[in-house]
C-alpha distance (Angstrom), angle and dihedral (degrees) to the residues before:
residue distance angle dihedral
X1 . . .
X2 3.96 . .
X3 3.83 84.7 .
X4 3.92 79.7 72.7
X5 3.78 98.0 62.6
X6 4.01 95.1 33.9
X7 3.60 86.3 68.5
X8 3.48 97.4 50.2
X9 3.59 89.6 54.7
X10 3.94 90.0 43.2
X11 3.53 93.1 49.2
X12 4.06 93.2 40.1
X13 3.87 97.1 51.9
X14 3.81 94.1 40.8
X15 4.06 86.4 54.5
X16 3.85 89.3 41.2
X17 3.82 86.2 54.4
X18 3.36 105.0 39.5
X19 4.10 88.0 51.9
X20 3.73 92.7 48.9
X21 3.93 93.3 55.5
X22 3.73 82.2 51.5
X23 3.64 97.5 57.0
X24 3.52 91.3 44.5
X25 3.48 95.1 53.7
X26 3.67 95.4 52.4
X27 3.52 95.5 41.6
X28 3.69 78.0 85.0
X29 3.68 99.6 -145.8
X30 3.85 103.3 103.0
X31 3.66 122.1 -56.3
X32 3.99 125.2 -128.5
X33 4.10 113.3 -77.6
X34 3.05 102.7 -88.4
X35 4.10 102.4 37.7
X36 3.52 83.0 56.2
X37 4.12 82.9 52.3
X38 3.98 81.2 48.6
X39 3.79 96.5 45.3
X40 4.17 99.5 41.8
X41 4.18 90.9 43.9
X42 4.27 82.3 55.3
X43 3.56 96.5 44.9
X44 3.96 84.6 45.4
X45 3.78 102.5 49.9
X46 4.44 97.6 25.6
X47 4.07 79.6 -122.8
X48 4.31 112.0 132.0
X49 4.16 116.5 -102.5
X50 4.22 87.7 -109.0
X51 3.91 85.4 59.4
X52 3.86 95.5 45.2
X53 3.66 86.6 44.7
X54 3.77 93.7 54.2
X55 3.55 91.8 45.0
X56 3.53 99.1 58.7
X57 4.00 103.1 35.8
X58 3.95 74.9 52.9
X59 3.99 91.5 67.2
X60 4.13 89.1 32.0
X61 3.80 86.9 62.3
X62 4.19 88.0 65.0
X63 3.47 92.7 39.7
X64 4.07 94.4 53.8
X65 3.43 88.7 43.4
X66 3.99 95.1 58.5
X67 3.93 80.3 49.0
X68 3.31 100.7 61.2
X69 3.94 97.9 29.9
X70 4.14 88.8 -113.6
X71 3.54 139.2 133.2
X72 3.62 106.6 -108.8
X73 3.75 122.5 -82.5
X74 3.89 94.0 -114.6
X75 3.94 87.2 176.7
X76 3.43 91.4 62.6
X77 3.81 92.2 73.6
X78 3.74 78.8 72.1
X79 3.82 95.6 66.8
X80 4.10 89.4 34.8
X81 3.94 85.2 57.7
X82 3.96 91.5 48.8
X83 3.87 83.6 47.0
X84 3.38 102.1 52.7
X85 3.79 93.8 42.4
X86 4.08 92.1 51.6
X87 4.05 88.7 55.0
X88 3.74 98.5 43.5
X89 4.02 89.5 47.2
X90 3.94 89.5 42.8
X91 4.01 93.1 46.5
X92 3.88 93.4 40.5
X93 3.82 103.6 31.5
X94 3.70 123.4 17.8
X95 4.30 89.7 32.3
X96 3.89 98.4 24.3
X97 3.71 87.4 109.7
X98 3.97 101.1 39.6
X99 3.66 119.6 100.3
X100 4.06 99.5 166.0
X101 4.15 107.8 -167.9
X102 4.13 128.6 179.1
X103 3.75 115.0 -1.4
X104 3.29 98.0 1.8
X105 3.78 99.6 56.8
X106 3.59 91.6 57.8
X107 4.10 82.7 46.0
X108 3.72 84.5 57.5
X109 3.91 101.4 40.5
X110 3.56 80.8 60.0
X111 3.48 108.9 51.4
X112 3.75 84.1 40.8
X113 3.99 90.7 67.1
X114 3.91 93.8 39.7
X115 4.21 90.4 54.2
X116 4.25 97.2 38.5
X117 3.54 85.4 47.1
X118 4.30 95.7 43.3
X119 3.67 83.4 41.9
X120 3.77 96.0 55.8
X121 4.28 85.2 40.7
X122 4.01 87.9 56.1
X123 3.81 105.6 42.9
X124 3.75 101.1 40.6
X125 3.85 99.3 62.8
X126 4.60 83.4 52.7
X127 3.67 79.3 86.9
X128 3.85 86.8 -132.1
X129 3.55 116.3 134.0
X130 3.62 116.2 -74.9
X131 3.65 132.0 -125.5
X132 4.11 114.2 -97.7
X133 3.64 93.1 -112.9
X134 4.07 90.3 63.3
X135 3.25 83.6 31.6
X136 3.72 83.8 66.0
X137 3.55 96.8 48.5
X138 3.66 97.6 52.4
X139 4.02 89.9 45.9
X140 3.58 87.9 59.0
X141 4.03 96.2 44.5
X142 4.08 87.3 53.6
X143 3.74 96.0 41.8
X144 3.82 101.7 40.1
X145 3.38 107.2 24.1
X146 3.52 96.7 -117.5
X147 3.50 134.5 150.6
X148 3.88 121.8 -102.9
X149 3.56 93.1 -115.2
X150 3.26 94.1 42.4
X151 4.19 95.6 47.5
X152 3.71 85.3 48.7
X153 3.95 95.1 54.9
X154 3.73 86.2 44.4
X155 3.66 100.5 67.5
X156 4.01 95.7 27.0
X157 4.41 80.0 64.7
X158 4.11 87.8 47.1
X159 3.91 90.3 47.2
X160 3.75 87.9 40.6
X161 3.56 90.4 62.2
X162 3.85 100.6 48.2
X163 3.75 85.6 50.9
X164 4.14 90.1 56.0
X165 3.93 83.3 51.0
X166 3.67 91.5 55.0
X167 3.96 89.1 41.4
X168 3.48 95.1 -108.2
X169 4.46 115.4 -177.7
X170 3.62 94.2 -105.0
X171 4.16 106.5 -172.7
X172 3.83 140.7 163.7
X173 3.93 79.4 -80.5
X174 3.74 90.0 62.4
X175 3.91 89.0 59.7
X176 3.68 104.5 45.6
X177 3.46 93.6 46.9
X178 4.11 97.8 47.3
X179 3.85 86.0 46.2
X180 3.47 96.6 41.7
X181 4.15 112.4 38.0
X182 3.58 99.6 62.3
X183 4.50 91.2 56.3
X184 3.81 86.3 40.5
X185 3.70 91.7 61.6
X186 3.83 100.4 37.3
X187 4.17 76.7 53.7
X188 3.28 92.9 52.5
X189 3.74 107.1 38.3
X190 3.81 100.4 85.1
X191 3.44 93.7 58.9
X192 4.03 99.2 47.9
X193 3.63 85.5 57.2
X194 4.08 91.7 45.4
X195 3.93 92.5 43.5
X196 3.97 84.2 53.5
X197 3.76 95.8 44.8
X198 3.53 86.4 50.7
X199 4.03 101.8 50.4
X200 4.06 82.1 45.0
X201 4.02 86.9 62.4
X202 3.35 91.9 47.4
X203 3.65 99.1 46.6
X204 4.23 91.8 48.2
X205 3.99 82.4 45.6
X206 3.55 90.0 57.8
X207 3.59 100.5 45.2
X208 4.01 103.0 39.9
């Protein structure tokens, strides 16, 4: 029954994400590269930010593919769906109404980084298929040897500059959270995977 508390996590991390792209977004003062990807391509083409953000992990799934000489992970349109979904209901529901200014922007900008980069932490170790733009970041640590903080900043600075194409709102937000996402969840990671180990025990404990 571990399939049970891998969702959970899944489902938990992808929500914990999706809300903390949200809060950076409306924290108004620049969102991470490639929100502000997300964010310019809506304001370009009148479409919401889950759509964009479908659209565009939609061509990252070829591209990661070709990187790691793979077929395409078509199950990871799954997790893209769920994705897209949690940002457009966190933008348009739970945050429609929150327009954070002064302190409490920066307040939010930060606790926008800590939960996208928590979020990515818990749902990656689920072993369900990841979204394209992690996808991305672990293509690039297998290919080129790179770090995971390191792959991560590495595409964030190629979104970034599509976004400036489109004239995307870059900001001091933009910066700290390109610079600081990709560390965050190479901090994090170890104990997503121990906090899931550990509910797994418990769960088998509970039904041996």
């Amino acid at each position: 029954m571990k399939w049970i508390v891998r969702t959970l996590f899944f489902l938990f991390g992808i929500f914990c994400m999706a809300f903390g792209i949200a809060l950076i977004i409306k924290a108004g003062l620049g969102a991470s590269a490639w929100d502000t990807l997300f964010v310019a391509l809506s304001q370009t083409t009148g479409l919401t930010v889950g759509t964009c953000v479908f659209i565009v992990q939609g061509v990252l799934l070829f591209l990661n593919a070709a990187l790691v000489r793979r077929p395409p992970e078509w199950l990871s349109l799954g997790t893209v769906f769920v994705n897209s979904v949690a940002i457009d209901v966190s933008l348009l529901v739970f945050l429609e109404h929150f327009a954070p200014s002064g302190l409490v922007s920066y307040v939010s900008l930060g606790i926008g980084i800590a939960c996208m980069a928590a979020g990515v932490a818990v749902y990656v170790p689920s072993g369900f298929p990841k979204s394209q733009i992690d996808g991305l970041m672990l293509a690039l640590h297998a290919r080129f040897r790179l770090g995971l903080g390191a792959s991560r900043i590495a595409g964030e600075v190629a979104a970034l500059g599509i976004a400036l194409l489109l004239g995307g709102l870059i900001g001091i937000g933009t910066l700290v959270a390109t610079m600081l996402v990709g560390p965050l969840i190479q901090a994090f990671m170890p104990f997503g995977k121990k906090a899931l180990a550990r509910f797994e025990a418990i769960r088998e404990a509970n039904h041996s």
